[in-house]
C-alpha positions in Angstrom: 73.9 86.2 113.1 75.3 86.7 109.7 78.8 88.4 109.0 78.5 91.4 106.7 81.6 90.5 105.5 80.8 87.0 103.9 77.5 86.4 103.1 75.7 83.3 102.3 72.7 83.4 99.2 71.1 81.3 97.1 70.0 84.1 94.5 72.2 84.7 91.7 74.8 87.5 92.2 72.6 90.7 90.1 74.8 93.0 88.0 77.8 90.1 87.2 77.9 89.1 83.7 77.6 85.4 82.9 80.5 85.7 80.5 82.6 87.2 84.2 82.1 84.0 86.0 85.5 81.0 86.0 86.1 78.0 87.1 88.6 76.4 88.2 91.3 74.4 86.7 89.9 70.8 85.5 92.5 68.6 87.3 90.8 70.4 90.9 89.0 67.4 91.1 91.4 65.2 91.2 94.0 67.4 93.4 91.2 67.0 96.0 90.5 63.0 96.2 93.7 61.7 95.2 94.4 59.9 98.1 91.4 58.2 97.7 92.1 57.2 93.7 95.5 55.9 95.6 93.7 53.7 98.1 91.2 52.4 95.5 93.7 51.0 93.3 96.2 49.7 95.6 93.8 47.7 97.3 92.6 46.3 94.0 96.2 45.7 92.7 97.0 44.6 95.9 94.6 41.4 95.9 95.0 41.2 92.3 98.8 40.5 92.8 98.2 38.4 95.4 95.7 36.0 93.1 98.4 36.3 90.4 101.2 34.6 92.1 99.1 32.1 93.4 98.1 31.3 89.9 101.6 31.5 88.6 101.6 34.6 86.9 98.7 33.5 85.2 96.7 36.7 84.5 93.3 34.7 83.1 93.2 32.8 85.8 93.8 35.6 88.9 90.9 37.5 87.0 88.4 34.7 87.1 89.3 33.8 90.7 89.0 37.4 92.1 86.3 37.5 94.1 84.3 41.6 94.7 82.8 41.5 98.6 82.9 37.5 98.2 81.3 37.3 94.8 83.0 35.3 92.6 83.2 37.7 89.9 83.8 36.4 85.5 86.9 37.1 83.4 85.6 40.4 81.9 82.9 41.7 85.3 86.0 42.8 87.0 87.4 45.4 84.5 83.5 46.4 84.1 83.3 46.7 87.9 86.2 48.8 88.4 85.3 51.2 84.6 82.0 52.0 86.1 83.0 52.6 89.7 85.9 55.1 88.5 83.2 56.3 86.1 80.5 57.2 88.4 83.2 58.3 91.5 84.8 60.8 89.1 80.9 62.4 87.6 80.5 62.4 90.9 83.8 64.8 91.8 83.4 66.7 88.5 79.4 67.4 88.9 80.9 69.6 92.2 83.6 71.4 90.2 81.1 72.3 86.9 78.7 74.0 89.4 81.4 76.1 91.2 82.5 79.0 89.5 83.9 82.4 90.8 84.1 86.4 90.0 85.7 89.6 91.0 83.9 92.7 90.7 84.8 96.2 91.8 83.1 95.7 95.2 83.5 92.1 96.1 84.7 88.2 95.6 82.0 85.9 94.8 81.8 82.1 94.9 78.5 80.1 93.9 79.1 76.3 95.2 76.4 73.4 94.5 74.2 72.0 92.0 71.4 71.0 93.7 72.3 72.5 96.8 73.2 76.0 95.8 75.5 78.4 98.2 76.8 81.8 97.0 79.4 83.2 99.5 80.5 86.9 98.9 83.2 88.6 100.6 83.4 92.1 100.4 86.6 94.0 99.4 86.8 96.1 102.6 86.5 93.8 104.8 89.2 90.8 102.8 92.0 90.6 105.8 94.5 89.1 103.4 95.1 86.6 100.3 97.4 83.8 100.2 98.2 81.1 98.0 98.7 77.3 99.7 100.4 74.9 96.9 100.0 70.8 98.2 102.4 68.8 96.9 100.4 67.3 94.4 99.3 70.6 93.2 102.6 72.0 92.8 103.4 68.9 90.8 100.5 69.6 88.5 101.2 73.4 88.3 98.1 74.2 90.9 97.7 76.3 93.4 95.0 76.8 96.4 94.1 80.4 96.8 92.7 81.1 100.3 90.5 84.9 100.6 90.5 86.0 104.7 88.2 87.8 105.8 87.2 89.8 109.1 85.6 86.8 110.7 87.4 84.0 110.9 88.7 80.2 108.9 85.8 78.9 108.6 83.9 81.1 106.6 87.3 81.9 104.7 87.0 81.8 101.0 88.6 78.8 99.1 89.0 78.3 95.5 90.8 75.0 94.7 92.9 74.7 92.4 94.1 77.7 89.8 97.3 77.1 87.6 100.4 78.9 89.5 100.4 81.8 87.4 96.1 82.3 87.3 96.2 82.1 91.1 99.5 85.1 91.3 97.0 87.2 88.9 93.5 86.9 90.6 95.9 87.8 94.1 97.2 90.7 93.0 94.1 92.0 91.6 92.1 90.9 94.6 94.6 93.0 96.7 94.8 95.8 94.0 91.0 96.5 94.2 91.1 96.0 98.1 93.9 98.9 98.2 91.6 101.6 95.7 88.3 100.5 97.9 90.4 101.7 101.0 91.8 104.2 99.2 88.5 105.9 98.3 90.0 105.5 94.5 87.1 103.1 93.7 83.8 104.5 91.6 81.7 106.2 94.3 77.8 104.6 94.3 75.1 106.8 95.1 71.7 106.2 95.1 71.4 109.5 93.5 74.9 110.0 91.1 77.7 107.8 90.4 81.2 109.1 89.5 83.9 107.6 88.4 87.5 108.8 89.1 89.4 109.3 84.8 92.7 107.3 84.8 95.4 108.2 82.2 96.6 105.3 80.0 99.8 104.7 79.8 100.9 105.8 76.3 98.2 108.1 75.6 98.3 112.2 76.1 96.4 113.6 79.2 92.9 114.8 78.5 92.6 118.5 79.8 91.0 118.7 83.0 86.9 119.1 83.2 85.4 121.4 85.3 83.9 119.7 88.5 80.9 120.4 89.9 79.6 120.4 93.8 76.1 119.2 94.9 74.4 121.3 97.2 71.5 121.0 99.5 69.5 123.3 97.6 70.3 121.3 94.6 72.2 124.0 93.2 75.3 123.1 91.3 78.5 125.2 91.0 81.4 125.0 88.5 84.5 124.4 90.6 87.8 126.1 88.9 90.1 123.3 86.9 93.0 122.7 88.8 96.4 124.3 87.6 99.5 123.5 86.1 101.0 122.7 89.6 98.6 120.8 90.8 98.9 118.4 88.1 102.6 118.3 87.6 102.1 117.2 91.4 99.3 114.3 90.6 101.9 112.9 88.0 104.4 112.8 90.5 102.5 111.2 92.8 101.2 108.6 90.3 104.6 108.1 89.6 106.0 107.6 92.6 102.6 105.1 93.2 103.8 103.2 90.6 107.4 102.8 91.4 106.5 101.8 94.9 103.7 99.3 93.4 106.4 97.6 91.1 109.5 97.5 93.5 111.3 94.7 94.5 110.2 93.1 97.7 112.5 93.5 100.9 113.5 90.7 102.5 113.6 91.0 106.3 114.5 86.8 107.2 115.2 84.0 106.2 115.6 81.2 107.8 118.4 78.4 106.7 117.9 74.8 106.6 120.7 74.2 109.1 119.3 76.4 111.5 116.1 74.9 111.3 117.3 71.3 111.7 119.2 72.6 114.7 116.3 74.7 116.7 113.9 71.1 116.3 116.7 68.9 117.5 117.2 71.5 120.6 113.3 71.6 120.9 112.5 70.7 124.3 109.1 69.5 123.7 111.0 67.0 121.4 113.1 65.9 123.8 109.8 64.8 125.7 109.2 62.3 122.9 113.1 61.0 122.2 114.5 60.4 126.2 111.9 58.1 126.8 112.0 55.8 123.9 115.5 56.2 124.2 115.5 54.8 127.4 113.2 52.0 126.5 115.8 51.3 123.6 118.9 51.2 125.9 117.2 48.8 128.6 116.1 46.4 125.5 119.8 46.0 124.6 120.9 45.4 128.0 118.0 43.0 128.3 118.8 41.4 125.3 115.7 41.8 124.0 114.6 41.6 119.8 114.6 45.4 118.4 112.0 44.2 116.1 109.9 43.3 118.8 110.5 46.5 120.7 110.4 49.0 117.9 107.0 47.8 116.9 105.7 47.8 121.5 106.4 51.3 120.9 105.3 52.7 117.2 102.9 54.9 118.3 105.9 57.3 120.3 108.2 56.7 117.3 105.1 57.7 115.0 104.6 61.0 117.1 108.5 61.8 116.8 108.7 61.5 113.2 105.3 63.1 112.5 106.2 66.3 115.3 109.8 66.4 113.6 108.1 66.8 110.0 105.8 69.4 110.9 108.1 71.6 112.0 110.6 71.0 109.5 107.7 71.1 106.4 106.0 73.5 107.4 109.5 76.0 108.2 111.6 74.8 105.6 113.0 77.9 103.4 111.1 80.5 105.3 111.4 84.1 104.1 109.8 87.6 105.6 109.3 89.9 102.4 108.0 93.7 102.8 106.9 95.3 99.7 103.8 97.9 99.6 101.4 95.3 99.7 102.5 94.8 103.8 104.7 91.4 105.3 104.6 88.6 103.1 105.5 85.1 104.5 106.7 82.3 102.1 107.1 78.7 103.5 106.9 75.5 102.8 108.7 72.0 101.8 106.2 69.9 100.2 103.3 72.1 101.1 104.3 75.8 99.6 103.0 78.9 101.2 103.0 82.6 100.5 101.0 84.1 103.6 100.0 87.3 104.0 100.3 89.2 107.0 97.9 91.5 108.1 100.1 93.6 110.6 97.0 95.8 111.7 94.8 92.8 112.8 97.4 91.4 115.2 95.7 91.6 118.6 98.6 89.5 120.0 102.3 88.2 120.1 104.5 86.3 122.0 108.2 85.7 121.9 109.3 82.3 123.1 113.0 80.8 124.1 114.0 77.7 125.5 116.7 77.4 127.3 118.6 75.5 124.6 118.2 78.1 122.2 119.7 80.8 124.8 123.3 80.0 123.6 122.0 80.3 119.8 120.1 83.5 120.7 117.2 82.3 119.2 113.6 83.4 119.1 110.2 82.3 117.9 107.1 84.7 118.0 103.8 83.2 117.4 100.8 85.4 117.4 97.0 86.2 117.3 95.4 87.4 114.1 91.9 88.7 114.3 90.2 86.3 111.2 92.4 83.5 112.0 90.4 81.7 114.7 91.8 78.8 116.6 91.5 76.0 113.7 93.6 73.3 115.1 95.1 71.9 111.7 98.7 72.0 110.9 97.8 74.5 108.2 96.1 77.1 110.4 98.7 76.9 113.2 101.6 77.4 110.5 100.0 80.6 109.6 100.0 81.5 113.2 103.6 81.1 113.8 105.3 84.6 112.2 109.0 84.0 112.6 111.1 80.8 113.8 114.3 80.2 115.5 115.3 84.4 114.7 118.1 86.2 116.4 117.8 89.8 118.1 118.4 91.8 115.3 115.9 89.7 113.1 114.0 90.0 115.7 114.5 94.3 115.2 113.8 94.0 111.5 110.5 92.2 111.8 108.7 93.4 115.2 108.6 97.2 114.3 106.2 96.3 111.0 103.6 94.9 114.1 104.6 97.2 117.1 104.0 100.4 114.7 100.5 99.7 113.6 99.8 99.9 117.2 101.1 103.1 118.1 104.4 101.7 119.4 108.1 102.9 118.4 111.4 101.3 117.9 112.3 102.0 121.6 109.1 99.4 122.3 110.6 97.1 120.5 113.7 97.6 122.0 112.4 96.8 125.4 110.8 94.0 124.5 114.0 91.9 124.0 115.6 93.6 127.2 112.6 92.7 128.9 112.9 89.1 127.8 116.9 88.9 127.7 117.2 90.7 131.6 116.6 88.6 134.8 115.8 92.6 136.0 114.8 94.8 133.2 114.2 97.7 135.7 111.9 100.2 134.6 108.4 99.9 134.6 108.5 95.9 135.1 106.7 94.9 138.1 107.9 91.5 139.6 105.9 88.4 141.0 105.5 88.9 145.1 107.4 86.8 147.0 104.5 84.8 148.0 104.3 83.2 144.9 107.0 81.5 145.2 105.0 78.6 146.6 103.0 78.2 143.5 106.0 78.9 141.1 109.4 77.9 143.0 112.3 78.1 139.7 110.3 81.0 138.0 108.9 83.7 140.6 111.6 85.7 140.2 111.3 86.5 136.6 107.6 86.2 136.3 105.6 89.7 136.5 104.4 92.1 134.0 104.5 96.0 133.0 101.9 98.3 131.7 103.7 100.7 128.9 102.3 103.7 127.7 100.4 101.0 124.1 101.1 97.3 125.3 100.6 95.5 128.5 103.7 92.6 128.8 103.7 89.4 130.7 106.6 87.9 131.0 106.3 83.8 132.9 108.9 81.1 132.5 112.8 79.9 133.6 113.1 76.8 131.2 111.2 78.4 128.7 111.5 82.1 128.6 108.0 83.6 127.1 106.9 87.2 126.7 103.8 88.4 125.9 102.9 91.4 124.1 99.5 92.5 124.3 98.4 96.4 123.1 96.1 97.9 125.3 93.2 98.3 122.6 93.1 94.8 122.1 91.5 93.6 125.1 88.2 92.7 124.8 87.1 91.3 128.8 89.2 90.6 132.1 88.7 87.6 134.4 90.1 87.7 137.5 90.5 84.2 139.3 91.6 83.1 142.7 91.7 79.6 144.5 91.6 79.0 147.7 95.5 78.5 148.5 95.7 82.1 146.6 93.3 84.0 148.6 95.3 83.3 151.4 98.3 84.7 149.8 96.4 87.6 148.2 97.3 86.5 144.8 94.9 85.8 141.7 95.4 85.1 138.2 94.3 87.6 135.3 93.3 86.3 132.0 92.9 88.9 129.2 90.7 88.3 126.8 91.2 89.0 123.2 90.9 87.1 119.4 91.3 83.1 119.5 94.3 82.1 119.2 97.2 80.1 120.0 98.7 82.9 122.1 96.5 83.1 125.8 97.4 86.1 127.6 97.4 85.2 131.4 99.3 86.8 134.8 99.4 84.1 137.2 100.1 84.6 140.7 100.2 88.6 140.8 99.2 90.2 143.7 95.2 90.8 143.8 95.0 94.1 144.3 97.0 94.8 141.2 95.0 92.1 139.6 91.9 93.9 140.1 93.3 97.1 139.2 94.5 96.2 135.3 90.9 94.3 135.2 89.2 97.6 136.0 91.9 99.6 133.4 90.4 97.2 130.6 
C-alpha cells in the first residue's frame, strides 16, 4: 500500500517548469564512492611499489613486470588499463547524477532518480516531518552537505539529495520548512476545482495597495461584496506581520550543550563499556604475569579491542559538540565530529521517551533520554540511532529546559515534567506510583522494589532498573495495541508482563512482573 505522503511515478511531474528542476553539486559523485577510488588505487600503488623495489627503483622495469589478474601486462597497457577503468567507473557514477535532478513547488518536494530506470518520489509539504542537513567528513571538506527530507512514514522512503554546497543546502531547508509552515498555516494559494485565490503579500519597500473588496460564494451561486476591512484591522495585520517577522528572524535559543570533557567522562563511566574493557583487561594482566609476548596477545584478541575503539568512537563522534537550539522553527539538534549534523526535532511526533542513568552517572547527576519519533523507524545504522538519542549525559535542570518542549505538545505541564525526575531520582516517589508486588521479587531480586509504574492524568510511566535507573514516558494517545504475557512461573504468582505498543523505535515500552489483574486492566484502558 502506497504512502500518500511519498509517492513513487514514473510520469513526469505536470505543471513544474523544466527550467525549475537542479541537480546536485558535480563532486556528488565522488562524495559517494570515495572509498572505493581509495581502495582502487592503493591496491594498485600497493603492488606497483612492491614491483619497484624489487626492481631497484626501476620504474620501466616494475611497469613491464606488473602483471593485471596474472597477465603479464606491456610498458604502456597498464596506464591504458587503469585510464579506461577510472574512465568508464566514473560515466558510470556520473550517468546516475545527470539523470537526478530535484524541485520545490508550492505543494511538494520532488525527486526524479534513473536513466533507464526512472523513479519520481514526491513528498508532500504537509506531511514533511522535518529537514536536516548530515555533512560526512569528506563532504564538509569539499564544502558539501547531505540534506535528508522526513516524512510521515518512515527512513526508508525518506528523501535524500546528496550532495548541495553548505550554503545551497541552508537555503533549499529553510524554504522547504518556510512553505511547510504557510501550507499548515492555511497562508498557501487555495486550489479549487472551481476558483483559485491567492492571499496579496506586501513587499518590503513598497506602499500598501488599498484593500479590495472580497467576495463570498454561495450555494445559490450568488456573490456578495463583503465590506473592506478598517483602519484597525490593518494597523493590527501589520503588527502581526511584524511581530511574524521578528520571531522568524530571531536568534535561536540555546537550551544544552554538551562539553567535550563531559562527554569523555559519561563514555568512560559507561557501563556497557566497561563490559568490553574488564575483560581484556584481565586477559592483559594474566599475559604479563604469564610472561607472555603482548604482540602475540594484542593481536588473540583484536576483535574485543576493535569493538572498544569502534563503541568508544561512536559515542564520542556522533556526541561531540552537541547543542539543543529553539527558535520558531521548533528544537533543533546540532552534532557531530567528523560527521556534522543539524537535526530537526519534530516535538509533536514523539510517541515515546525514556530517561536513562547508570549508576556511575548518579554522583554526576547525569541523564540521557532517547526517544521514539513517528517517521523514524528502527534503521539500525549509527546515523539513524544518533538521531534517536535527544540529549546526552544532561543534568536535572537541563533536563527542565529541554523535556517541557516534548511533554507540552502532549498536553502535559511543567509539574509533569517535574515528576518525572522525582519519579526517577526517589526510591518512593509516593503519589500515584504503583510499586512491583512482592512476588516479583523472585523474578527481579536487586530491582523489585523500585520497579512499578503510574498512570497520570496524559502519560503512562514505567519505571524498571537498580544498576541502571530507566524511566519511561509514554502519553496515553500514543498507544497503538496491548499484549499481555504470562509464563508459567508467573501465573502462579499472578503476575504478567505488558508490552505497549507504539512507533518503532529504540525505546520498548514494557511492565514486567505487575500484578495481572492490573495488567489486564491498563490493556483494556488502551
Amino acid at each position: 500500500m502506497q504512502n500518500p505522503s511519498m509517492e513513487n511515478t514514473e510520469t513526469s511531474a505536470p505543471g513544474i517548469a523544466e527550467a525549475d528542476w537542479r541537480r546536485a553539486h558535480p563532486l556528488s559523485p565522488i562524495t559517494r564512492v570515495w572509498l572505493v577510488l581509495a581502495v582502487m588505487i592503493w591496491t594498485i600503488g600497493n603492488d606497483l611499489s612492491d614491483i619497484l623495489r624489487n626492481n631497484d627503483g626501476n620504474w620501466l622495469a616494475a611497469l613491464r613486470e606488473f602483471k593485471f589478474f596474472g597477465w603479464q601486462l606491456g610498458l604502456w597497457t597498464l596506464p591504458l588499463i587503469v585510464a579506461a577503468g577510472l574512465s568508464i567507473f566514473l560515466a558510470y557514477c556520473y550517468w546516475g547524477w545527470f539523470f537526478t535532478r530535484f524541485a520545490v513547488t508550492s505543494t511538494a518536494v520532488h525527486l526524479k532518480i534513473g536513466g533507464l530506470f526512472k523513479k519520481h518520489r514526491v513528498a508532500d509539504l504537509r506531511k514533511i516531518q522535518s529537514v536536516d542537513i548530515n555533512r560526512p567528513l569528506l563532504a564538509r571538506l569539499l564544502g558539501l552537505s547531505e540534506v535528508q527530507v522526513d516524512v510521515a512514514d518512515g527512513t526508508e522512503t525518506a528523501l535524500k539529495i546528496q550532495f548541495l554546497k553548505k550554503d545551497a543546502a541552508d537555503q533549499f531547508r529553510s524554504a522547504v520548512l518556510a512553505r511547510v509552515r504557510e501550507e499548515r498555516e492555511g497562508l498557501a494559494p487555495v486550489h479549487s476545482p472551481q476558483h483559485q485565490v491567492a492571499p496579496q503579500r506586501q513587499t518590503e519597500g513598497q506602499p500598501q495597495a488599498a484593500p479590495q473588496p472580497q467576495v463570498e460564494i454561495h450555494a445559490q451561486n450568488e456573490i456578495q461584496p463583503q465590506p473592506a476591512p478598517d483602519d484597525t484591522q490593518l494597523v493590527q495585520s501589520y503588527l502581526e506581520a511584524e511581530d511574524e517577522k521578528a520571531a522568524r528572524d530571531a536568534e535561536p535559543v540555546e537550551l544544552y550543550r554538551l562539553s567535550t570533557g563531559r562527554l569523555i567522562g559519561s563514555i568512560l563511566l559507561n557501563p556497557k563499556l566497561w563490559l568490553y574493557f574488564v575483560p581484556l583487561l584481565l586477559i592483559l594482566i594474566g599475559s604479563i604475569m604469564t610472561a607472555a609476548e603482548l604482540g602475540s596477545i594484542l593481536l588473540t584478541n583484536l576483535a574485543i579491542i576493535f569493538a572498544v575503539v569502534t563503541t568508544v568512537w561512536a559515542q564520542f563522534n556522533g556526541s561531540y559538540n552537541m547543542r539543543i537550539l529553539y527558535d520558531r522553527e521548533g528544537l533543533k539538534i546540532r552534532r557531530g565530529m567528523t560527521n556534522t549534523l543539524t537535526q530537526a526535532v519534530p516535538t509533536g511526533r514523539v510517541q515515546a521517551i525514556q530517561i536513562t542513568q547508570p549508576f556511575t552517572w548518579r554522583f554526576f547527576g547525569w541523564y540521557t533520554v532517547t526517544m521514539n519519533v513517528a517517521g523514524y523507524g528502527m534503521a539500525l545504522s549509527e546515523n539513524e540511532q544518533t538521531r534517536s538519542t535527544l540529549i546526552v549525559a544532561a543534568t536535572a535542570d537541563e533536563l527542565a529546559a529541554v523535556l517541557p518542549y516534548i511533554i507540552t505538545e502532549r498536553g502535559g505541564t511543567m509539574a509533569d515534567c517535574r515528576r518525572l525526575t522525582h519519579v526517577l531520582a526517589h526510591r518512593d516517589p509516593q503519589g500515584d506510583f504503583e510499586p512491583a508486588p512482592r512476588a516479583s521479587r523472585i523474578f527481579d531480586p536487586l530491582s523489585f522494589r523500585r520497579n512499578g509504574v503510574e498512570v497520570g492524568e496524559n502519560f503512562l510511566l514505567i519505571r524498571r532498573g537498580v544498576i541502571i535507573h530507566k524511566l519511561t514516558v509514554l502519553p496515553h494517545g500514543c498507544v497503538q495495541s496491548t499484549l499481555v504475557r504470562s509464563g508459567p512461573w508467573q501465573q502462579r504468582r499472578n503476575l504478567a508482563n505488558l508490552t505497549l505498543h507504539s512507533v518503532a523505535g529504540p525505546v520498548t515500552p514494557i511492565a514486567k512482573n505487575i500484578d495481572v489483574h492490573r495488567a489486564h486492566g491498563l490493556a483494556a484502558r488502551y
